[in-house]
N, C-alpha and C positions, 0 to 999 in steps of 0.2 A: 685471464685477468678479470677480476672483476669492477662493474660499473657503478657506483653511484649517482641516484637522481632523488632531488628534495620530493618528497611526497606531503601534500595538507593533511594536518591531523584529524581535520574534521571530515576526512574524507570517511575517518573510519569509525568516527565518535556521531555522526549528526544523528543515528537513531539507533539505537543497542537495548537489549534485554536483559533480564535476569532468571532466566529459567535454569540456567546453568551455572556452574563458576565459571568454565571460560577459562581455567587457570592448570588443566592436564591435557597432555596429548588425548585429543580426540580418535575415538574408534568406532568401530561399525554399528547400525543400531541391530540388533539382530533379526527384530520384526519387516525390515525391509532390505538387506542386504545381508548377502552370505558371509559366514568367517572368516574375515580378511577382505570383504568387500569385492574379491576380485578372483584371478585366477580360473574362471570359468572356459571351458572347452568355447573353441572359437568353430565356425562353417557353417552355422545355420542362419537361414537368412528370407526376409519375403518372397513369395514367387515374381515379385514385379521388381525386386533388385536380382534376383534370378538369371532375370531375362534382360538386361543390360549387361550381366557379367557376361550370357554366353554372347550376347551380340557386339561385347567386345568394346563396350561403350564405358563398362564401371569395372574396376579393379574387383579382384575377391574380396570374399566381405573379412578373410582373415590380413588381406591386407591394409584396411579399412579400421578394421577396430583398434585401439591401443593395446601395448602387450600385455598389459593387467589391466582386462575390463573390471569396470564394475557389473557385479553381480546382484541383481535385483531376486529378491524372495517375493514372490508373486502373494497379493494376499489374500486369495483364494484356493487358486489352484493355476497349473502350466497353462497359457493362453494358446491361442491359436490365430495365423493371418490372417488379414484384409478387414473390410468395412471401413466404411466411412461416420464420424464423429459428427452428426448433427444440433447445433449450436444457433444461436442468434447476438445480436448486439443493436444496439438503435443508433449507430452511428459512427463515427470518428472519436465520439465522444467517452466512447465506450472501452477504450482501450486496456482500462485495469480489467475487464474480465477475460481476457487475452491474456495478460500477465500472469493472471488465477489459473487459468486454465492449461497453455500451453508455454507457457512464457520462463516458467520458473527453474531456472539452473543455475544457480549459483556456487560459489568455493565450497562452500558447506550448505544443507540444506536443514530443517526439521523434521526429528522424526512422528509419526502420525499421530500420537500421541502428544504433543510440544513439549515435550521435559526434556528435549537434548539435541545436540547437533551432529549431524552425523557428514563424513563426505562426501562430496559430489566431484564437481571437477576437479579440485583438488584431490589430491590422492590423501595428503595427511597437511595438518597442520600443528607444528610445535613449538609451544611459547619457552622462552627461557623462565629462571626461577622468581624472577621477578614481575613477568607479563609485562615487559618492554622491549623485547623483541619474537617476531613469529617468523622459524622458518617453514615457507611454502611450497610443496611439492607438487607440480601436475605431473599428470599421467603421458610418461613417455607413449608417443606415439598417435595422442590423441590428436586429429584432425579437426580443424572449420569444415563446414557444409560443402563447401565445392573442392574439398580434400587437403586440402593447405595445411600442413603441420600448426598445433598452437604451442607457441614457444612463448619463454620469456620475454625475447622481441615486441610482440603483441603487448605484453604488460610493459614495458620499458615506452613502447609509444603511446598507448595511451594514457599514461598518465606525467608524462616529459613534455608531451606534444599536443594535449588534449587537456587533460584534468587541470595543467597547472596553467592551460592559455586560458586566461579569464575574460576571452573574446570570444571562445569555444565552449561555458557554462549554462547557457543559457535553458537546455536540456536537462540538463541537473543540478540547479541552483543550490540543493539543499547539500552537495557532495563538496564545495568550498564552501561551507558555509561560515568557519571564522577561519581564519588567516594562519592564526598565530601556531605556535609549537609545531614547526614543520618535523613530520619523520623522513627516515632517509629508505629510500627506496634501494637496495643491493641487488643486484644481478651476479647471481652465483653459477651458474651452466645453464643450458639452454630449456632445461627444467625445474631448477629451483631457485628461489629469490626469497630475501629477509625484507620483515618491515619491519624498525627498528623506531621506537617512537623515543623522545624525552625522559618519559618517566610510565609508569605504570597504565596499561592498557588492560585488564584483565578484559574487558566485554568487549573484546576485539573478534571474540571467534563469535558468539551469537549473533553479530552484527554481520558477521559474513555469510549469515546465512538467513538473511534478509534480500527480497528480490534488489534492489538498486544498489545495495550495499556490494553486496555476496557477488553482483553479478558486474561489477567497476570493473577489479581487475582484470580481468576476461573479457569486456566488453566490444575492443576496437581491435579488427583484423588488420593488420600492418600493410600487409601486401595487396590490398583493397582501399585502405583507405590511404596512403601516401598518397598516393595520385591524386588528390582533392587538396593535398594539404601544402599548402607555399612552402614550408620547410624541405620539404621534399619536390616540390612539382612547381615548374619555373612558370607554367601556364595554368596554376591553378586559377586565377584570378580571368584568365581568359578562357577558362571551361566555367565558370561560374557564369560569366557576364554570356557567355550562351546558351548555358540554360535556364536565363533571366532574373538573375539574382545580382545583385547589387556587388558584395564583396565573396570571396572564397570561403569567409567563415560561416556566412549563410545558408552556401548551398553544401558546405562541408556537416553541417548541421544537420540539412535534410536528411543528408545522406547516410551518416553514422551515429548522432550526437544526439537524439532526441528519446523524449519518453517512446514514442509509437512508430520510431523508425523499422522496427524488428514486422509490423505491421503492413508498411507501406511503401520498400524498398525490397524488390524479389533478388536483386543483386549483392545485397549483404549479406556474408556470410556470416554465417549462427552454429551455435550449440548446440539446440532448442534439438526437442524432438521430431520436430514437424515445421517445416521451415516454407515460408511465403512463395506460393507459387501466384495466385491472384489477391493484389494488392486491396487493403480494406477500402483506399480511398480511391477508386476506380471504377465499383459498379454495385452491384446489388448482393453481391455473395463474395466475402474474404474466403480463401482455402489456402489449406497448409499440407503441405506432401510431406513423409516420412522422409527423414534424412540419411543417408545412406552410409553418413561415417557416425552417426551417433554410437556414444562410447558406452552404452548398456549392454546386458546382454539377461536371460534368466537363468537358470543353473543349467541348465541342459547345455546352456552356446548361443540360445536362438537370439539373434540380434533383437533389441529395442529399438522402436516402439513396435505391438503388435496389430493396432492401428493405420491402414495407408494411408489415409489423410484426416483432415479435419475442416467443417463448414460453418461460416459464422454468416445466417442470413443478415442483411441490413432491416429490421423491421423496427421504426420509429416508434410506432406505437400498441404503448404496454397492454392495451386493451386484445389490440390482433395477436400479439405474443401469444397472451394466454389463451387465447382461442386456438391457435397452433399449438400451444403444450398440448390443449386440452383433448387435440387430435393425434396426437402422438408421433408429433413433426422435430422431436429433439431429442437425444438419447442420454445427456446429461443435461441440466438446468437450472439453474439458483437464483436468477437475478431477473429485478424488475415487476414480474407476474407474482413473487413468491410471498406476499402478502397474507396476515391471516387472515383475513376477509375472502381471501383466495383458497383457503387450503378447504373449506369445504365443497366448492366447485370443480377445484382438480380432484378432489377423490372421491365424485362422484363418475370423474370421468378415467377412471385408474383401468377398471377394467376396456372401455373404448380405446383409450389411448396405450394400451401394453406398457403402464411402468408404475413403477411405485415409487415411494416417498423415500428418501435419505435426510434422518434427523440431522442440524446442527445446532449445539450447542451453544449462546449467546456467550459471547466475552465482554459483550458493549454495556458500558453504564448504562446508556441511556439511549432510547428509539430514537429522540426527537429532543435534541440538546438548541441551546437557543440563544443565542450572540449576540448580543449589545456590539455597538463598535464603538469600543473605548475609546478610538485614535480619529473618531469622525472629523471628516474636513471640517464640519462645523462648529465653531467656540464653545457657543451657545448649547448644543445640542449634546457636544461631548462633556460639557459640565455637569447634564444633568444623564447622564450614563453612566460617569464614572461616580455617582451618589449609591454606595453602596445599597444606604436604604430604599432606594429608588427600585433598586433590582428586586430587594425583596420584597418590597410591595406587589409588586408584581409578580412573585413567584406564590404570594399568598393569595392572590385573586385565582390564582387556577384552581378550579375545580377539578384534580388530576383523576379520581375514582370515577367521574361523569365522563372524564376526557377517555379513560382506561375502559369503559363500559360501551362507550359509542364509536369509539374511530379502533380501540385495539383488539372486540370483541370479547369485551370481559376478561383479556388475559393478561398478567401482571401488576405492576406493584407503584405505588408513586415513589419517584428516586429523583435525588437530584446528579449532579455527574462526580461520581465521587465511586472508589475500587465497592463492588459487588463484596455478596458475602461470603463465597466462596476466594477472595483474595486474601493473600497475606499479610496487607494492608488493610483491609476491610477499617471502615470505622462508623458503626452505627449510627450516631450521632451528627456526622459530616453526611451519611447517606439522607437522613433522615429530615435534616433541617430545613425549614420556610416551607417544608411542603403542607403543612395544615392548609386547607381552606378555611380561609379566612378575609371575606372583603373588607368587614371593617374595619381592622388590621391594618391592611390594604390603604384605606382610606384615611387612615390619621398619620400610618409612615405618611403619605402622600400631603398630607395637610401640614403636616411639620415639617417637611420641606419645603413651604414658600408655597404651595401648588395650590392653595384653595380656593384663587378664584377661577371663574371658570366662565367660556364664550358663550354668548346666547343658545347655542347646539350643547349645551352639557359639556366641554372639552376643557381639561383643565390647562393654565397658562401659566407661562415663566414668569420671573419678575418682567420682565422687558415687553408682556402684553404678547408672546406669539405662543399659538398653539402647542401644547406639548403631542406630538402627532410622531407614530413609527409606522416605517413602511419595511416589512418582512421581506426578503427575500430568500424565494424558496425554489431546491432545482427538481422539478414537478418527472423529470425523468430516472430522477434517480433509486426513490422508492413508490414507486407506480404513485397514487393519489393519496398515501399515509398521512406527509407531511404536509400538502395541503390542507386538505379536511382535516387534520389536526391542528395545526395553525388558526386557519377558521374560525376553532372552536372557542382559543383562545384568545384568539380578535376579541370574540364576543364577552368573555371574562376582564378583559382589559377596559374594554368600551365601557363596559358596568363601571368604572371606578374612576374611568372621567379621564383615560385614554387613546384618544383618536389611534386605530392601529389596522392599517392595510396588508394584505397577504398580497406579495408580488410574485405569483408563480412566474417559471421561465427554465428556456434548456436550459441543461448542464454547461455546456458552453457560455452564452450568455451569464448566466452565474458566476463564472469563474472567472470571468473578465470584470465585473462589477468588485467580486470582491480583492481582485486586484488591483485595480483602479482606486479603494477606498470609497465605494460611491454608497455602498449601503449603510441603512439605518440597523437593522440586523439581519440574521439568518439564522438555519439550521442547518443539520449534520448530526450523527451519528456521536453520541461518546464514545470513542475509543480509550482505551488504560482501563476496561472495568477486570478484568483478568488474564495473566499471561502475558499482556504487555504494557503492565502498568508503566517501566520505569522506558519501556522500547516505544512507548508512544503516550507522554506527559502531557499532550495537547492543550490538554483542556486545564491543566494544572497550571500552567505556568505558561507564559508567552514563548515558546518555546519553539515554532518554526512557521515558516508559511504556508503549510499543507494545514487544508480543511482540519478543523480542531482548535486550532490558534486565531480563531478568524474574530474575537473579541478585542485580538491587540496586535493587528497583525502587523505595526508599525515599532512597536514596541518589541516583538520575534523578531523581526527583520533589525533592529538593532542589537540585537544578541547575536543575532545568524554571521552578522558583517563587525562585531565589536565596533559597531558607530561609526563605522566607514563605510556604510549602504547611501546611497543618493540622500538628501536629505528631503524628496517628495517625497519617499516612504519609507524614512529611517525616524524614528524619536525616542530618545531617553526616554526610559521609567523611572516612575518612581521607585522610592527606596522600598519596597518589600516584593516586587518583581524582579528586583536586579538581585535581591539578598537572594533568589530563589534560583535565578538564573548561576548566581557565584557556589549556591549546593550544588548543584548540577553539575556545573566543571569540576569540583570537590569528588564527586561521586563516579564520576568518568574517569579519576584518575585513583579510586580507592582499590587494589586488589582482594579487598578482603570483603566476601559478600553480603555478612551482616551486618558490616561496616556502612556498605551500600544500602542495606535498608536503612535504618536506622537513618542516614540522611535524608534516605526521599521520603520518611514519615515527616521529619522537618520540613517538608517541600509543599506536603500535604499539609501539615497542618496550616501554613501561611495559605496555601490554598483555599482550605475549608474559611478560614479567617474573613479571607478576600472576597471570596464566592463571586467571583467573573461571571458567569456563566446561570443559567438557568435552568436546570434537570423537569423531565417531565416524566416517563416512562422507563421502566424496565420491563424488560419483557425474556422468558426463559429461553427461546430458540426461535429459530427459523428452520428452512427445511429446502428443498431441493428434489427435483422429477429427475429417476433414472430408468431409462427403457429395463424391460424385464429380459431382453436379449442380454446387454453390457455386463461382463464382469469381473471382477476383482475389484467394484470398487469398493466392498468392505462397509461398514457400520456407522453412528453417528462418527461427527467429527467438529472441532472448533469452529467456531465463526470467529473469523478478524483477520485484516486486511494484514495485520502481523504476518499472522501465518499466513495470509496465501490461501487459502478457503478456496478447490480442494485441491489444489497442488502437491500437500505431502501427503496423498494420497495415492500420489504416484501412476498418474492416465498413463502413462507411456507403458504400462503393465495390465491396464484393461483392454479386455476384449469380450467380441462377442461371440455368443453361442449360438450353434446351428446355421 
């Protein structure tokens, strides 16, 4: 018999791409998985699952694997076991390079290239003729980490028992994000289940092969997580209240519901390739063990990953990081130290530290994007931010060739955040706008706004006699000292024009409570949508979610997110060319036809370019990455963007080291 359970549509729409149509069955990509994806000789296996099978402790590894593994095509050559994956992170806070790194197993995944989706845990997925319903196939046979069969079960409760408790969200706000057009959730056998929307879904497969997206269905082991949950467990509320949490949905949360639970919980069983033996938030070193029912394998049989573990030091500060790159203390590494200011100092230490450089290629509009907050608690304040001319005033005082010269070392271009020119979207003119230097420009926008008089300190003033004064806030861990000293620089451009402007560095943490809170005056962040995921991640275009990007109106996303039924401390109507942008979007989330879909979201953009939220400063061509000269298969340049997962479909569970 089969089950039906309402599923939220925006479970499957809150972030989606267009690299693909999205609108034929999916199949293998061939540069990373074999003909069929599967069918590979099963019985090869690590020497340390080995020695569990003969001690009697782990089943065979043929009874471990699903009956049609997947088949990974190595992309170099056949690896070999053991070694350990040497890594760092600066904290709790660090989470998404976890995700990047070990993290990423979703329905569908990308292939290394990003122009397609290929399978992962799913075995296949097929839309009908319309792209409003997908039926989904896992891989008979496949096990969770401590061997437990993954059934449809597991998807029937977590998103029956989980997704749709809006007391259970708080982990993945962005996964209910509007309410309305529920799909219906089918349970067909204990392997296949349909999701079945309203009307037309075509970007429903790219989106599943998105880490949060791709990895929902799958997310919540059944037989693990009842026990936490009042629907099932009469004492949840009294396992909770003893391990000092208030209600069962908080510490049900710790436990399975959270962005960095896969991090912080050794008891959750996972997918992952390498699954939590010591917890990130516990001591000075996170470590992940090879999992012994992962469902890879390489054409030979030999079980995935080829890797026994992986190490992620705690080292807060980016300056010691790069002194341990510089010593050859990591064997993969992208984040925090990789700075161009950096890259001449790690390759002088290339040969010291045994590794070399791994190109990536920039997808990001912009280094160092710059946020007004349009939704400032303040009247006052928010009146004269939402003054369009105001912004450009301000985007004309940057001197961005002085700023590109001294904080980027002479490399790249002034942009403001709008698709690069290798997009499909690209639009010159939108890239290219208010970036002239120009203070005196600067200074008559500013003077025709009301602003000309000005406090004994040169500071210019509102009608109402108070300072017109911005305080930055900026997360000083995220890109080592970039965004500081670039910020700084244009403090000091802003100052020139008779704008009081503070750079408030602070952790990432800290930052992310301010700008949920609504406390700041502005910030930065990264443009995301300059290629590859322009229409999978609109941030900067349109108020569009409460993930860093959006953070100009982040009151305004939050009432898109919730169609106006978010709390009203941080829910507010937009005005009328947000909301016209917001109603493309929905338009374009239900269009199956993919030029159809462009064609909208240049309508998205051009209100965008119109609006100019946002403030662009730098583009810059790539970044880069230290990989020991031991490790490999990990193959050539590759994308940068949090889209992709940067280097995730790269596929680690396939690298190995030599000798």
């Amino acid at each position: 018999m089969t089950r039906r359970v309402l599923l939220r549509n925006s479970a499957f729409l809150a972030l989606v791409t267009t690299s693909a149509s999205g609108c034929s069955l999916l199949s293998t990509d061939p540069d990373q998985t074999s003909e069929g994806g599967g069918g590979g000789a099963k019985g090869k296996e690590a020497p340390m699952l080995a020695e569990r099978v003969k001690a009697g402790t782990l089943p065979p590894v043929e009874e471990r694997l699903p009956a049609d593994p997947l088949v990974l095509e190595p992309t170099e050559g056949m690896g070999a076991y053991g070694g350990t994956w040497r890594s760092a992170v600066t904290g709790g806070a660090d989470g998404p390079w976890l995700h990047r790194t070990i993290g990423y197993e979703p329905l569908m995944r990308w292939s290394r290239d990003w122009t397609t989706q290929i399978p992962n845990v799913a075995e296949s997925i097929t839309p009908n003729d319309d792209a409003s319903e997908y039926t989904i196939a896992l891989r008979p046979g496949m096990r969770w980490s401590d061997g437990e069969p993954l059934t449809t079960a597991d998807v029937e409760f977590g998103y029956q028992h989980v997704t749709l408790n809006r007391d259970l969200v708080q982990g993945h706000p962005e996964t209910l994000a509007r309410g309305e057009d529920p799909a219906e959730l089918e349970i067909v056998d204990e392997h296949t289940f349909l999701i079945r929307f309203t009307g037309p879904n075509a970007l429903f497969l790219p989106n599943m092969a998105r880490t949060v997206d791709g990895d929902r269905l799958v997310a919540y082991p059944r037989h693990y997580l009842e026990q936490f949950h009042a629907d099932f467990a009469e004492d949840a509320g009294s396992k909770a209240q003893a391990a000092g949490f208030n209600t069962w949905e908080e510490y049900f949360n710790s436990l399975g519901n959270d962005w960095g639970v896969l991090w912080t919980n050794p008891d959750l069983p996972s997918l992952k390739a390498w699954i939590c033996t010591d917890p990130l938030d516990r001591g000075s070193v996170a470590r992940f063990e090879r999992n012994p029912y992962y469902f890879k394998t390489d054409p030979e049989g030999s079980q995935l990953p080829y890797l026994d573990d992986v190490r992620y030091e705690v080292v807060p500060d980016p300056e010691t990081m790069l002194l341990r790159a510089q010593n050859g203390d990591f064997d993969f590494h992208s984040r925090h130290f990789n700075s161009l200011e950096n890259r001449p100092v790690l390759a002088e230490s290339r040969e010291k530290g045994d590794y070399r450089f791994i190109e990536f290629e920039s997808t990001y509009s912009n280094e160092m994007a710059i946020a007004l907050n349009l939704n400032h608690a303040d009247e006052a304040v928010r009146e004269v931010y939402q003054q369009k001319d105001f912004r450009v005033a301000l985007s004309h005082a940057i001197d961005r060739q002085e700023l590109i010269n001294a904080v980027w070392q002479r490399q790249g271009e002034p942009y403001q955040v709008a698709p690069t020119p290798e997009s499909r979207f690209y639009d010159q003119e939108f890239a290219e706008q208010y970036t002239e230097h120009d203070p005196e420009l600067a200074e008559d926008l500013l003077d025709s706004l009301g602003y000309d008089s000005r406090d004994s300190d040169g500071y210019r003033l509102r009608p109402d006699g108070q300072r017109i004064s911005i305080t930055v806030d900026v997360a000083e861990d995220a890109l080592v000292t970039v965004w500081v000293q670039g910020m700084e620089q244009v403090a000091r451009y802003w100052e020139a024009v008779g704008i009081q402007t503070t750079v408030n560095p602070m952790p990432r943490e800290n930052f992310e409570v301010r700008l949920g809170d609504n406390k700041q005056d502005a910030s930065v962040w990264t443009g995301d949508g300059g290629r590859g995921d322009e229409i999978s991640s609109p941030l900067w275009y349109f108020p569009h979610s409460t993930n860093a990007g959006s953070d100009f109106a982040r009151h305004w996303a939050n009432w898109y997110r919730t169609r106006g039924q978010g709390p009203d401390a941080d829910t507010e109507e937009p005005p009328e060319v947000p909301r016209r942008q917001m109603a493309l979007f929905d338009e374009l989330l239900s269009e199956p036809d993919e030029d159809a879909r462009d064609e909208i979201f240049r309508e998205i953009l051009a209100l965008s370019k119109e609006q100019f939220y946002a403030i662009g400063t730098v583009r810059v061509p790539g970044s880069y990455g230290i990989v020991s000269n031991r490790l490999q298969n990990v193959g050539g340049p590759l994308p940068d963007s949090p889209t992709y997962n940067t280097p995730a479909p790269a596929a680690p569970e396939q690298w190995y080291f030599e000798g």
